[in-house]
DOPATI-677473 format. One record per residue: residue in one letter; x, y, z of N, C-alpha, C in turn. Coordinates in steps of 0.02 Angstrom, whole numbers, padded with zeros to 5 digits, always signed. Example, Ala and Ser with C-alpha at 12.3 -4.5 7.8 and 13.67 -1.06 7.14 Angstrom:
2
A+00660-00284+00390+00615-00225+00390+00660-00165+00390S+00642-00112+00354+00684-00053+00357+00645+00002+00394
END
This chain:
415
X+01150-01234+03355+01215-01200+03351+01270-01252+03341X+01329-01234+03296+01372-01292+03277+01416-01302+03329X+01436-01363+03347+01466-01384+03394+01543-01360+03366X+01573-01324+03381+01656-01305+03359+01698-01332+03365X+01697-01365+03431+01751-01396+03452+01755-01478+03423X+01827-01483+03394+01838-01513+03341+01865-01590+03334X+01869-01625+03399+01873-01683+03407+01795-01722+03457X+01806-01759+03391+01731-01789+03413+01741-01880+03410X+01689-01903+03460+01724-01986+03438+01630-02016+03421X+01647-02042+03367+01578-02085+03342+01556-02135+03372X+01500-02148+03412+01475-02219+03444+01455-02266+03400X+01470-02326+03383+01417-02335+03321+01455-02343+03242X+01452-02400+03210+01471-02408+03152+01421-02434+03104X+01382-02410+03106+01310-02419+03046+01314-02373+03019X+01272-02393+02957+01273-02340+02906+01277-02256+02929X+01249-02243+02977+01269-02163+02983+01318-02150+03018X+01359-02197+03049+01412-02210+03095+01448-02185+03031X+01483-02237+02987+01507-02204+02949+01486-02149+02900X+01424-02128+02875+01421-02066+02828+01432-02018+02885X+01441-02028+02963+01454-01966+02999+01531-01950+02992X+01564-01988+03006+01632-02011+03007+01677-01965+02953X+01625-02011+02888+01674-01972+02812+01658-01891+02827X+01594-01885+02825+01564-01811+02842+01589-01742+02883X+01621-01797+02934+01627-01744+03000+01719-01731+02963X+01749-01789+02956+01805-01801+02935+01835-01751+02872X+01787-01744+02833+01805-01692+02779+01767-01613+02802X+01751-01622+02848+01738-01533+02875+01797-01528+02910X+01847-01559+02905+01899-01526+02979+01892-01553+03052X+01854-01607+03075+01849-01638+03120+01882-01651+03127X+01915-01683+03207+01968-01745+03219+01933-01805+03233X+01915-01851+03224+01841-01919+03227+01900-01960+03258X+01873-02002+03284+01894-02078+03341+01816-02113+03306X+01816-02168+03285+01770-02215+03286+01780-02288+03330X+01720-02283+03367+01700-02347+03417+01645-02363+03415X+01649-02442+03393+01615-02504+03417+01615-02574+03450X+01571-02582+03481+01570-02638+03537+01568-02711+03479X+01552-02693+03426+01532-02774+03396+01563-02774+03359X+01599-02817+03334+01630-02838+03266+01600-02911+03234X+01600-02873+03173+01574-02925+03107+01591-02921+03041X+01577-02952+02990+01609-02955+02924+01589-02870+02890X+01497-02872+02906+01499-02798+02881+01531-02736+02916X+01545-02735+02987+01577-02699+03005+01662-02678+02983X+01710-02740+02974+01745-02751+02942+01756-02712+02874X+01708-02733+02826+01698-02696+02782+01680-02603+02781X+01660-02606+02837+01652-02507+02827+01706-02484+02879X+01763-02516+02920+01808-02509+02953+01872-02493+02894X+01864-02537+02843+01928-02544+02773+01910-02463+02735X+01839-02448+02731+01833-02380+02723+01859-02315+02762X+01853-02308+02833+01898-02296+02885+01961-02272+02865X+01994-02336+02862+02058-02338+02857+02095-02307+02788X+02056-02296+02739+02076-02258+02679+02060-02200+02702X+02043-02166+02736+02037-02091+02746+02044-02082+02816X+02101-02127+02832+02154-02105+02891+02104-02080+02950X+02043-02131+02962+02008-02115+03015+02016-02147+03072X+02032-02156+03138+02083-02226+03177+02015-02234+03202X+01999-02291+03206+01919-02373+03254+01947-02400+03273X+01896-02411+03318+01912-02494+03377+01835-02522+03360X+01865-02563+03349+01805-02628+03373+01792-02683+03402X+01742-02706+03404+01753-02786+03488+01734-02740+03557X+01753-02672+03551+01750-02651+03622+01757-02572+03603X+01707-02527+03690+01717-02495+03692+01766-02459+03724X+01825-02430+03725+01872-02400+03760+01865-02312+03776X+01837-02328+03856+01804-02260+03882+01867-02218+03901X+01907-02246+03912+01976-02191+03892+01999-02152+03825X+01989-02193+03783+02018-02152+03699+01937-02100+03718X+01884-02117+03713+01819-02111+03700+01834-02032+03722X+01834-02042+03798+01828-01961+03849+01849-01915+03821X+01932-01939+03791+01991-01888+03752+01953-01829+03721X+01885-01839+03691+01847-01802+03642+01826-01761+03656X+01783-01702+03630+01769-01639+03661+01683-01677+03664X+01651-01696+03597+01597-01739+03607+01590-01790+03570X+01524-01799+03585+01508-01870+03556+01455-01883+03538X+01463-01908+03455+01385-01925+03413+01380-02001+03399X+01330-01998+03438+01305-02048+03488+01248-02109+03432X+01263-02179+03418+01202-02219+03379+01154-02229+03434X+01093-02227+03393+01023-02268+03410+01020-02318+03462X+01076-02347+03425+01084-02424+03466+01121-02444+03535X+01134-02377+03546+01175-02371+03627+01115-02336+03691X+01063-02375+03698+01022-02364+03747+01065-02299+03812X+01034-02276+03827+01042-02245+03899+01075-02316+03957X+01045-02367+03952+01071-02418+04021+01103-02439+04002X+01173-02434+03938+01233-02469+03935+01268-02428+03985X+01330-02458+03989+01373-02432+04016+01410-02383+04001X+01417-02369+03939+01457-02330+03915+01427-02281+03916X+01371-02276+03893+01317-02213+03895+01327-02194+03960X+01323-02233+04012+01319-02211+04071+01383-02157+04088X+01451-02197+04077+01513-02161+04075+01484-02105+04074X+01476-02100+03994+01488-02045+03962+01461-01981+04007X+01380-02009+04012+01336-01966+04056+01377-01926+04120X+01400-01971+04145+01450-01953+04225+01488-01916+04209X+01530-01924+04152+01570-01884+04132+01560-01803+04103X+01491-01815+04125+01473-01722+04065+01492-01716+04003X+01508-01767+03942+01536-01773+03894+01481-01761+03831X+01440-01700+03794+01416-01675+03754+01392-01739+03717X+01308-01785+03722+01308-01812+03676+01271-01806+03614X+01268-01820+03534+01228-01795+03520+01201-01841+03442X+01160-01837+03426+01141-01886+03367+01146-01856+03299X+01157-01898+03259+01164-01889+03178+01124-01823+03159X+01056-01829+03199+00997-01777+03153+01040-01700+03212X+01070-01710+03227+01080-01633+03268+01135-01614+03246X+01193-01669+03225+01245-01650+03181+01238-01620+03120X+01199-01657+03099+01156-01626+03023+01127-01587+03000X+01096-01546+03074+01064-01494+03051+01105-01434+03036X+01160-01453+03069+01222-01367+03090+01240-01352+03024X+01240-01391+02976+01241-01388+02906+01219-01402+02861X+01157-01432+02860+01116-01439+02808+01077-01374+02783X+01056-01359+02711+01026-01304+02678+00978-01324+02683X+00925-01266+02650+00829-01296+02640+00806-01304+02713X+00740-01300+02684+00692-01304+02740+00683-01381+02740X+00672-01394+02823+00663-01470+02854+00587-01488+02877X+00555-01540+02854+00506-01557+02861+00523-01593+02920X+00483-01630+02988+00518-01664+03018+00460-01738+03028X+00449-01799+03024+00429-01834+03051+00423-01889+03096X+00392-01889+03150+00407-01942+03194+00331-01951+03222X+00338-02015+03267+00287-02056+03267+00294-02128+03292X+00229-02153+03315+00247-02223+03355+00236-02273+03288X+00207-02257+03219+00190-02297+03175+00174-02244+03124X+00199-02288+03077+00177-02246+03006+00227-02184+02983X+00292-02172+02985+00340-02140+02983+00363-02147+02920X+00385-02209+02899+00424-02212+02840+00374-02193+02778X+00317-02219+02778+00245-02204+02743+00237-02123+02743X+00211-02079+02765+00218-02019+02772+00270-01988+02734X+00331-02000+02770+00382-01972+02741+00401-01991+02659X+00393-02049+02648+00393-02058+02581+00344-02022+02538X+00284-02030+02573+00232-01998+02538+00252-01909+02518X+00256-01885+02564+00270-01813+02574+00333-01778+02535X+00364-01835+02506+00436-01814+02462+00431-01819+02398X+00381-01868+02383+00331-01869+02312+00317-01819+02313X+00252-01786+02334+00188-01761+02340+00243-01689+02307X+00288-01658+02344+00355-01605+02339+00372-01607+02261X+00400-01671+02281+00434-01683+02197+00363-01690+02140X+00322-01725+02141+00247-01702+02082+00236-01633+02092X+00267-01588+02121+00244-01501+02111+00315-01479+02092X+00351-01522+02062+00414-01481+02040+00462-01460+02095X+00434-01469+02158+00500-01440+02193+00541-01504+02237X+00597-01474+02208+00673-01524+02231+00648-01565+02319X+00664-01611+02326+00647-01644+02387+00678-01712+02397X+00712-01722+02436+00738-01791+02469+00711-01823+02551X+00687-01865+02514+00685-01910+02607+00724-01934+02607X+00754-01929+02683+00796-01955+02714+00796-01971+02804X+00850-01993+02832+00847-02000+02906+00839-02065+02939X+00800-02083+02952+00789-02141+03018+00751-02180+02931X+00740-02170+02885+00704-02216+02819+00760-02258+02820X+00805-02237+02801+00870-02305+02784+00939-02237+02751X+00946-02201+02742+00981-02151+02712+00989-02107+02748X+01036-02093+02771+01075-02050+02833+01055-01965+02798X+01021-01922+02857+01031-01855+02822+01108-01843+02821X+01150-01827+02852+01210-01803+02859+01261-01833+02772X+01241-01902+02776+01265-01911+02689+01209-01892+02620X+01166-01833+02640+01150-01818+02577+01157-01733+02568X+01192-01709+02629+01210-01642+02652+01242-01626+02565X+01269-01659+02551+01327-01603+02501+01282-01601+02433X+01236-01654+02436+01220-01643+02374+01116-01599+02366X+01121-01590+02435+01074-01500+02430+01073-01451+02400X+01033-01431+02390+01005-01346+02367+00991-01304+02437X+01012-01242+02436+00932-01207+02493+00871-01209+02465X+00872-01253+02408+00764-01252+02375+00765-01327+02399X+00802-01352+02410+00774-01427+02426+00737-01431+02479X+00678-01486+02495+00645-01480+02552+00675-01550+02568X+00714-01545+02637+00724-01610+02684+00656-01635+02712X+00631-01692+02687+00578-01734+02718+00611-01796+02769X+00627-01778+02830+00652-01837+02866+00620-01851+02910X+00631-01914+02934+00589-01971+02979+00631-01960+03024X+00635-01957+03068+00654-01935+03155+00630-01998+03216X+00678-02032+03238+00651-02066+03276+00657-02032+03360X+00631-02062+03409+00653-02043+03469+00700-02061+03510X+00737-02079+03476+00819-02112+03488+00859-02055+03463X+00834-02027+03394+00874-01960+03371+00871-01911+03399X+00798-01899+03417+00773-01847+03435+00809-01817+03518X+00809-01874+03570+00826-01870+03625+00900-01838+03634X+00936-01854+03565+00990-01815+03577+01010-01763+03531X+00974-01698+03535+00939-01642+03474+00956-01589+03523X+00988-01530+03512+00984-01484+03548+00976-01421+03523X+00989-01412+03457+00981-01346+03401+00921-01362+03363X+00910-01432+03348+00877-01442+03292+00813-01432+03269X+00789-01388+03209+00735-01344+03220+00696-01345+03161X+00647-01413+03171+00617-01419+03088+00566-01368+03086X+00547-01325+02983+00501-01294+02993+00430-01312+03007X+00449-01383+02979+00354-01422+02986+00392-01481+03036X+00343-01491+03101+00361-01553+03153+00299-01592+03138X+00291-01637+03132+00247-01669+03130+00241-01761+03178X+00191-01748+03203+00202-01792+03258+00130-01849+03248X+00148-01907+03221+00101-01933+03198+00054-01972+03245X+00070-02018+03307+00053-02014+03348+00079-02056+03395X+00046-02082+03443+00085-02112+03517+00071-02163+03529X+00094-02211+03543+00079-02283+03590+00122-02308+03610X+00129-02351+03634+00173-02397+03697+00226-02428+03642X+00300-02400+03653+00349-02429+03594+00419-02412+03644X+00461-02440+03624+00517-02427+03618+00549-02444+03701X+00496-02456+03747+00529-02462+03837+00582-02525+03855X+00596-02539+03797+00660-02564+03815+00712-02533+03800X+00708-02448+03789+00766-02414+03762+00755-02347+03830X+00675-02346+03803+00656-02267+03858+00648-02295+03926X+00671-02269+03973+00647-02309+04044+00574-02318+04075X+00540-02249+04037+00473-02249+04047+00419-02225+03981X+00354-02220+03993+00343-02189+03945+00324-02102+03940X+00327-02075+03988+00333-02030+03992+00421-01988+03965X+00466-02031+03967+00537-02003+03960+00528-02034+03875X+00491-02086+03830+00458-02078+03762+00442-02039+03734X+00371-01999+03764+00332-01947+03743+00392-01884+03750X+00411-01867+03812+00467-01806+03813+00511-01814+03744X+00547-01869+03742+00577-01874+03665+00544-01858+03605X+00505-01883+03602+00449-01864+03559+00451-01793+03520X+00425-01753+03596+00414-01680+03596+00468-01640+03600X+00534-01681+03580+00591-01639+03565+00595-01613+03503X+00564-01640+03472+00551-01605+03381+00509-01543+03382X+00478-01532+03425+00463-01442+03430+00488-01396+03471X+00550-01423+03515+00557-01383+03564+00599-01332+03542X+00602-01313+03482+00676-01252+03434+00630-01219+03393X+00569-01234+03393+00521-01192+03350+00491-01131+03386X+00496-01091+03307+00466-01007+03316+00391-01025+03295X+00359-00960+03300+00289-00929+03293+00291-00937+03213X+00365-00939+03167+00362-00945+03107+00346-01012+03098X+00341-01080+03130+00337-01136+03081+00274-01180+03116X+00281-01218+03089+00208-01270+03096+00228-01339+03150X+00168-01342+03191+00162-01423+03215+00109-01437+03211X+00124-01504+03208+00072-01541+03170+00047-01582+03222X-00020-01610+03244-00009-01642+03312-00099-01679+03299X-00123-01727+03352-00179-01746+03332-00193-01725+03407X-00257-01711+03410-00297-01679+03473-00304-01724+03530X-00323-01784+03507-00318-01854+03559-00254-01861+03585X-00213-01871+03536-00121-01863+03588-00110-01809+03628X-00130-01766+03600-00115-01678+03653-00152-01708+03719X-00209-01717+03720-00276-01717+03778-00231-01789+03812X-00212-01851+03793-00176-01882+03822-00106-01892+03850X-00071-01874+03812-00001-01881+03835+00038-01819+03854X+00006-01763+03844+00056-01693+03851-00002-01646+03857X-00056-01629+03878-00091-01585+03869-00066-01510+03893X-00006-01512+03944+00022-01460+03991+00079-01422+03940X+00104-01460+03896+00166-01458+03840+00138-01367+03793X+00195-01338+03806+00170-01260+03750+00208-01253+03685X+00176-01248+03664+00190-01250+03605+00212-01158+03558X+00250-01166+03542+00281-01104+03517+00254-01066+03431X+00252-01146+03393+00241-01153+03334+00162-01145+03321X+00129-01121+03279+00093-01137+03263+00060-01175+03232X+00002-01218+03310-00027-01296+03279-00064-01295+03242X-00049-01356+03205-00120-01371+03174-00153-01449+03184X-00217-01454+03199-00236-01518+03211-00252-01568+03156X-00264-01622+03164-00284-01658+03121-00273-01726+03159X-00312-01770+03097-00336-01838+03138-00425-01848+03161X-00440-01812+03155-00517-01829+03215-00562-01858+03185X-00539-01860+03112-00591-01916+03062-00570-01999+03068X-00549-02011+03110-00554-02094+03128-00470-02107+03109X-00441-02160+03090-00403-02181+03072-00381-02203+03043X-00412-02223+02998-00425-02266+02916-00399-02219+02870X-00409-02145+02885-00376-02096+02815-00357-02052+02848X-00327-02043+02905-00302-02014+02937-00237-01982+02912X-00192-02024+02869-00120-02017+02845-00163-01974+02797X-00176-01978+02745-00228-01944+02686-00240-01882+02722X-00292-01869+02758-00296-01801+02813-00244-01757+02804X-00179-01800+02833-00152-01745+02847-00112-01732+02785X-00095-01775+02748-00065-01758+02694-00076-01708+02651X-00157-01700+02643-00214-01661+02613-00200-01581+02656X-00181-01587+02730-00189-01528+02771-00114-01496+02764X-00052-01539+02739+00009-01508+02743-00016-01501+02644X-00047-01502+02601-00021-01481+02527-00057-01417+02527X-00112-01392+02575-00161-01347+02569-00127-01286+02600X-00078-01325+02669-00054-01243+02701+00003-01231+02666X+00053-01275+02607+00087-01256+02557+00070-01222+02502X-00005-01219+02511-00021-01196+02437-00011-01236+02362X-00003-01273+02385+00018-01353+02325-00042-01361+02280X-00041-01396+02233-00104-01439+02182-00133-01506+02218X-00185-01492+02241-00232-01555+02283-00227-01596+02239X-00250-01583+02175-00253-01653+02113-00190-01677+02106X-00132-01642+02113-00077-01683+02097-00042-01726+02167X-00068-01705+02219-00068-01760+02282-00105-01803+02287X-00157-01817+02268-00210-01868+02239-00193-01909+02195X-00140-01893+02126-00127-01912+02097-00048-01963+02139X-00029-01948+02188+00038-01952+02205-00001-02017+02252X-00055-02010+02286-00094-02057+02332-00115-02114+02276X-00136-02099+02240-00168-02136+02189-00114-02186+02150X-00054-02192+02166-00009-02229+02118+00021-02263+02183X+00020-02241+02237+00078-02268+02269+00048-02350+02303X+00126-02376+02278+00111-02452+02277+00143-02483+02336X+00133-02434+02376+00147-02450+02452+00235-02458+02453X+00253-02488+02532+00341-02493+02550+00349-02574+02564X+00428-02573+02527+00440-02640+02532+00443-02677+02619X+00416-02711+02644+00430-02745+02688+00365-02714+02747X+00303-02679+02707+00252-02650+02743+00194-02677+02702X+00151-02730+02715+00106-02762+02699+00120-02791+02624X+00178-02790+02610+00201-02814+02547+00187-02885+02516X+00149-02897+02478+00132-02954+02446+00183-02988+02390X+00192-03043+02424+00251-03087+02391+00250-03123+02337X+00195-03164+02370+00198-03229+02294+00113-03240+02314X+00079-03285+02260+00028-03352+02293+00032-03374+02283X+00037-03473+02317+00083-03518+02292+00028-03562+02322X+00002-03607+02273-00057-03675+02283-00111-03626+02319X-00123-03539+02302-00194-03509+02320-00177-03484+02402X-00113-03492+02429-00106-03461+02499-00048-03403+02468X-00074-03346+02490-00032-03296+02478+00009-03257+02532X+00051-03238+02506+00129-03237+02551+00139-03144+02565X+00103-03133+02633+00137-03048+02647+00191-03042+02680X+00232-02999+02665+00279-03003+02721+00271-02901+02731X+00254-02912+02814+00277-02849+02836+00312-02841+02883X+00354-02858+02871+00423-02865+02941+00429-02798+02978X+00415-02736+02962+00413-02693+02944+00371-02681+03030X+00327-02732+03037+00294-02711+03097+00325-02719+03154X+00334-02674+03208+00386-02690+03255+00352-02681+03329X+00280-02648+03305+00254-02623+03364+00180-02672+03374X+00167-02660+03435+00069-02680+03444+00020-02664+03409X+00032-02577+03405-00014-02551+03371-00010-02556+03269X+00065-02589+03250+00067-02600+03192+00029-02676+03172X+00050-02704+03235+00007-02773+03224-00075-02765+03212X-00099-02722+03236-00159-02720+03253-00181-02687+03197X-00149-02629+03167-00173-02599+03082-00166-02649+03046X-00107-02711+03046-00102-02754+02983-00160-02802+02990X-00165-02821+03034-00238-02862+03053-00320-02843+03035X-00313-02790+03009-00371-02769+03022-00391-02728+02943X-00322-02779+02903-00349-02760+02848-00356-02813+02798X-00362-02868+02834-00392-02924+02807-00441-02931+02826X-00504-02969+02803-00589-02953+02781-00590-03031+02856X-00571-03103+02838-00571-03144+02846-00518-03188+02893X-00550-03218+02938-00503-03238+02990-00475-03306+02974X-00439-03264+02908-00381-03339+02865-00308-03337+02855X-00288-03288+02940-00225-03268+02926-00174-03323+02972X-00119-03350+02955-00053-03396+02979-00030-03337+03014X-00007-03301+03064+00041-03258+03085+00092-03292+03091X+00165-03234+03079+00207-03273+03125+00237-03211+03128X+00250-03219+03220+00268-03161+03263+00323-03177+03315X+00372-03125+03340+00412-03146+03398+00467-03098+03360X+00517-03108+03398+00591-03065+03401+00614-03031+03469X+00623-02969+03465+00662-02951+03523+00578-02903+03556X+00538-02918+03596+00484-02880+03620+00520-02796+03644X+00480-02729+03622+00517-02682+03641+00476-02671+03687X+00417-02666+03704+00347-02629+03731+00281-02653+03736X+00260-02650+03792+00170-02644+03784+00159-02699+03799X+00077-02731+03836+00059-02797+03831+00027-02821+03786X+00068-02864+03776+00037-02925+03704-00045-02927+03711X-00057-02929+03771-00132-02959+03768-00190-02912+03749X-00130-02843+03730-00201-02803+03704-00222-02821+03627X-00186-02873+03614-00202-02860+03523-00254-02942+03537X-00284-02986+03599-00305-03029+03572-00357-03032+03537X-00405-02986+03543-00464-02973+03516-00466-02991+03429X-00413-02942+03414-00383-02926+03350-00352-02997+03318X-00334-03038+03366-00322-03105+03352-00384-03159+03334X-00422-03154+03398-00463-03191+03386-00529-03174+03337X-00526-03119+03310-00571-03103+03222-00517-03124+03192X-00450-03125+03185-00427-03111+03088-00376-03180+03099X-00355-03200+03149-00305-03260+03167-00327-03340+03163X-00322-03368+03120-00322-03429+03132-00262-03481+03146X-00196-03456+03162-00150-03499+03212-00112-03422+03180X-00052-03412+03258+00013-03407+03260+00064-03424+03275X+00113-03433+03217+00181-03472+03259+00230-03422+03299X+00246-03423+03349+00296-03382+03371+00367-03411+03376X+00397-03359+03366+00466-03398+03377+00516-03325+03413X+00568-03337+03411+00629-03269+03455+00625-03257+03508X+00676-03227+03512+00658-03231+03608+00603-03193+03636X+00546-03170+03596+00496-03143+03629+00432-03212+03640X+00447-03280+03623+00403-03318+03626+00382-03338+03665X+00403-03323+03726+00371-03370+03775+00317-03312+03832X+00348-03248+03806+00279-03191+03813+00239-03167+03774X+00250-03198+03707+00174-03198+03675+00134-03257+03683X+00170-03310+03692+00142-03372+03713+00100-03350+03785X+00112-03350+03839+00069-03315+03879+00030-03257+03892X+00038-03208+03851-00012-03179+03817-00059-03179+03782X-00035-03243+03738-00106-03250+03678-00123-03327+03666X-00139-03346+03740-00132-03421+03741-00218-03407+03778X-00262-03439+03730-00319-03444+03740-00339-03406+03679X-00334-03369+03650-00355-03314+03602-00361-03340+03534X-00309-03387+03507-00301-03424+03456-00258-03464+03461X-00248-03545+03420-00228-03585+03428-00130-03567+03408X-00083-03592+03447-00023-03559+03449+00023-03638+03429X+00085-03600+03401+00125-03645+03376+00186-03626+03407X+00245-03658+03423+00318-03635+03435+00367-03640+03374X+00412-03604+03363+00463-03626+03336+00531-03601+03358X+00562-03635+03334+00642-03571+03355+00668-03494+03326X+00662-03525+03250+00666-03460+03231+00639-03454+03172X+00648-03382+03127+00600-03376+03090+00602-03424+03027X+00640-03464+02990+00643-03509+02940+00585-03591+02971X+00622-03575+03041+00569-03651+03067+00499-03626+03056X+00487-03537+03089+00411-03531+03078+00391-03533+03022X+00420-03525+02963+00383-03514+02906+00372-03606+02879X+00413-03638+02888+00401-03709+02893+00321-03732+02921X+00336-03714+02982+00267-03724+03023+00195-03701+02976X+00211-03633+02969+00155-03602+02926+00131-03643+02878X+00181-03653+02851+00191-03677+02780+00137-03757+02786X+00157-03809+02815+00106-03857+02836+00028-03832+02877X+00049-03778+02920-00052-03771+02937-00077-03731+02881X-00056-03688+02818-00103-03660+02782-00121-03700+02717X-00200-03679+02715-00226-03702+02665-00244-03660+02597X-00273-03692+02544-00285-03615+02503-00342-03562+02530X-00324-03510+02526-00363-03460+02556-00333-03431+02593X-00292-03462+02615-00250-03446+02699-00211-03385+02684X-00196-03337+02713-00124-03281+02705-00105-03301+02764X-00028-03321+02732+00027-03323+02791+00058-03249+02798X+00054-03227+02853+00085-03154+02848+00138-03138+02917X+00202-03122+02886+00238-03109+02934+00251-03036+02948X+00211-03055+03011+00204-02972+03040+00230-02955+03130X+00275-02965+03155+00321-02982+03205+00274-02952+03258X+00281-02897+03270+00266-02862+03334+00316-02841+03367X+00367-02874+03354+00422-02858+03385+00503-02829+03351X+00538-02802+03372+00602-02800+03314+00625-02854+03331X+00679-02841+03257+00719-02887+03236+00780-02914+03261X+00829-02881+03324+00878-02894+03331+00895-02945+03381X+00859-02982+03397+00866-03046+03426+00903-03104+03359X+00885-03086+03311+00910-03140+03281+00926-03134+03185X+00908-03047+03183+00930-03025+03141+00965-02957+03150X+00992-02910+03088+01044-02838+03081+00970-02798+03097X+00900-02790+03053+00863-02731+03051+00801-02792+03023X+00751-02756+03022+00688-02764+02982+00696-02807+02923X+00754-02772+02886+00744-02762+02810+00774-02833+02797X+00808-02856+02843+00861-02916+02824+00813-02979+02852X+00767-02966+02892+00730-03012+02941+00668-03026+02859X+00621-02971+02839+00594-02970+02783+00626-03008+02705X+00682-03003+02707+00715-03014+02653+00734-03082+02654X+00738-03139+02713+00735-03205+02738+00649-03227+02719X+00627-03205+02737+00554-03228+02722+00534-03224+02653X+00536-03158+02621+00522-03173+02565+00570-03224+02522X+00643-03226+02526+00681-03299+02501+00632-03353+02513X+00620-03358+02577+00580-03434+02583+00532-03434+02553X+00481-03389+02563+00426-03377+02494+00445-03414+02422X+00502-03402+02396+00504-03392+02337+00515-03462+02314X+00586-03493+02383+00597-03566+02393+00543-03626+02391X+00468-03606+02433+00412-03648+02419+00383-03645+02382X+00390-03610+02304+00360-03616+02243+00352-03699+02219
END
C-alpha cells in the first residue's frame, strides 16, 4: 500500500539514493537527502540534487532535520547497529527500502530473486530466457540498476526480473512478487543481521504478501533446515534435489515450463551465455598463467563453488577485505585440493590467516595491488591466479565492481 504521506527523507546517496530522490521528487514528494560520507562521487550526485531543488547534507547525519519526515527510505548500507538506525527505530519513524518504494508503483508482473549466492546469475539469466520468447523484460534491483529508476519506462507486459537482497527485503511491507524465488541459504551477511536466524526471517520476507495466486520457489533442504515451521500461502514449488552442479539450470528449466515458454529457446539462452563480468571472469594469459578475476565472490560458500571448478591444485588465491560471516575454516578442505598458496590481504587477514594456516602455504600483503604483486612472483605457467575474496569489498574499496576492475588493470599492466 502506497505510503501517502508526503515528506520523506532519503538515507543514503548511492545510486538508488539518488534515482529515489529524482523519483520520489517528481511524484510530489517533499525529499530531505542524508549522508554520513562525503566524497568526490558523492559530490557529484549532490550537484544533481541541487538542480532539482532537492536540499542534502553530507559528512553527517542530522537526526533532527531527519525525524521532521513522515518516513524514511532507508540504504543497504545503514546496518540496524548504527546509530541512526537506532534513532530512527526509537523514534517509531516508518522505515522502508527502495524495493518497497517501488513496488507502490511499478506496472507488470514481478519476478523476485534472492539468495545467499548466485542472484545476479539467475536473474540475468531469467530476463534473457523472457526476452528470447518475445516478451518485454528488464532486470533490475540489488544487480547494479535501481528498480525505482526504470519505473517510467514500463509496460504492464513487462516482466520485472529483480534481485532482492536481505537488506531490501527487511524493509518490505506491501511488497508482493508473483514468482519469489529463494535460491538458497548459508552463513552471509552477520555483520549486518545480528543473527542468523533474523537472515533467514529477512529472507522469508519475499513471500510474506503472497496469494494462493503466485509461486515460491524454494529448495527442500533449506525448508527442512532453516524454516521448516514457515507457511507458506503461495503455491510451492521445489527444486534443487539433483545436486548442485545444475541446479541453477533446474530451476530455470522448472520456471520456463510453469510459464509455458519454449524449452529450446531457454537452452538456447543457456547455451550462449558467456557468463558475468567480475564472476569467474577470465582476463588475460600472460607467460601461460591465466588471470580470473571474480571479485564478485563475497561469501564462503562462493569461495567454495569457484574452487571447485578448477580440475588442478594450480590456483594463486588472493583473498581478504571486510569478512561479513561464517568460519573461514570451513573452506580448508577446498583449499587444500585446488590451493597452492594464498595471499591475503584487508582487514580480514589476520582471520583468514588463522583460519587457514596449516591448510596451504599463506602469504601477507596489505592490500590488493601488493597481493597481486605477491601472486605475480609465486606463479608459474600453469598457475591461475584468481581473485576470489571471500569477503566484501568495503574495507578498502566503493563495491565489488571497483575492487574487480583494480585487478583486472593490473592484469593488463603485467603483460
Amino acid at each position: 500500500m502506497r505510503n501517502h504521506k508526503k515528506r520523506v527523507a532519503i538515507l543514503g546517496l548511492g545510486e538508488t539514493g539518488l534515482a529515489s530522490a529524482l523519483f520520489l521528487k517528481e511524484k510530489g514528494y517533499e525529499v530531505f537527502v542524508s549522508d554520513s560520507q562525503s566524497s568526490e562521487t558523492l559530490e557529484k550526485r549532490a550537484a544533481r540534487l541541487r538542480d532539482e531543488n532537492i536540499p542534502f547534507e553530507l559528512g553527517s547525519h542530522t537526526l533532527e532535520k531527519i525525524g521532521q519526515h513522515d518516513w524514511v527510505l532507508i540504504s543497504p548500507g545503514i546496518p540496524p547497529s548504527t546509530s541512526v538506525y537506532r534513532s530512527l527505530a526509537k523514534k517509531g519513524i516508518p522505515m522502508v527500502s527502495e524495493i518497497e518504494a517501488a513496488s507502490w508503483f511499478s506496472p507488470g508482473e514481478v519476478i523476485a530473486v534472492t539468495g545467499t549466492s548466485g542472484k545476479t546469475t539467475v536473474t540475468t539469466l531469467l530476463a534473457r530466457i523472457f526476452q528470447a520468447q518475445g516478451i518485454a523484460s528488464v532486470a533490475c534491483g540489488n544487480i547494479g540498476n535501481p528498480w525505482i529508476g526504470e519505473i517510467d519506462h514500463l509496460s504492464p507486459e513487462t516482466r520485472v526480473v529483480l534481485e532482492v537482497s536481505s537488506f531490501q527485503l527487511l524493509h518490505t511491507q506491501t511488497f508482493r512478487p508473483r514468482m519469489g524465488i529463494l535460491l538458497n541459504i548459508g552463513l552471509n551477511h552477520l555483520d549486518w543481521h545480528p543473527t542468523m536466524e533474523d537472515y533467514v526471517s529477512a529472507k522469508l520476507r519475499l513471500f510474506q504478501n503472497q496469494s494462493s495466486e503466485d509461486l515460491a520457489f524454494i529448495r527442500p533442504k533449506d525448508r527442512q533446515t532453516f524454516f521448516p515451521d514457515f507457511s507458506f500461502r503461495a503455491r510451492v514449488v521445489y527444486w534443487g534435489e539433483g545436486g548442485e552442479a545444475n541446479s541453477n539450470e533446474e530451476l530455470l528449466y522448472a520456471v520456463t515450463r510453469l510459464e509455458g515458454l519454449d524449452l529450446d529457446k531457454t537452452r538456447e539462452v543457456l547455451a550462449r551465455f558467456e557468463g558475468l563480468e567480475h564472476r569467474l571472469e577470465e582476463v588475460a594469459e600472460i607467460r601461460g598463467i591465466h588471470f580470473v578475476n571474480d571479485s564478485k565472490c563475497t561469501t564462503l560458500e562462493a569461495l567454495a563453488w569457484a574452487l571447485e571448478r578448477f580440475s588442478d591444485p594450480r590456483v594463486i588465491l588472493l583473498a581478504g577485505g571486510h569478512a561479513k560471516a561464517g568460519d573461514f575454516r570451513a573452506v580448508r578442505e577446498h583449499l587444500t585440493k585446488k590451493v597452492k598458496r594464498a595471499v591475503l590481504y584487508g582487514e580480514a587477514q589476520e582471520l583468514l590467516w588463522e583460519s587457514w594456516q596449516g591448510a596451504v602455504p599463506l602469504i601477507r600483503a596489505n592490500d590488493l595491488a601488493e597481493a597481486f604483486q605477491e601472486a605475480l612472483k609465486a606463479a608459474e605457467p600453469g598457475d591461475t591466479v584468481l581473485l576470489s575474496p571471500a569477503c566484501a569489498s568495503f574495507d578498502q574499496f566503493s563495491n565489488y565492481k571497483e575492487r574487480g576492475a583494480l585487478f583486472k588493470d593490473l592484469t593488463l599492466k603485467a603483460r
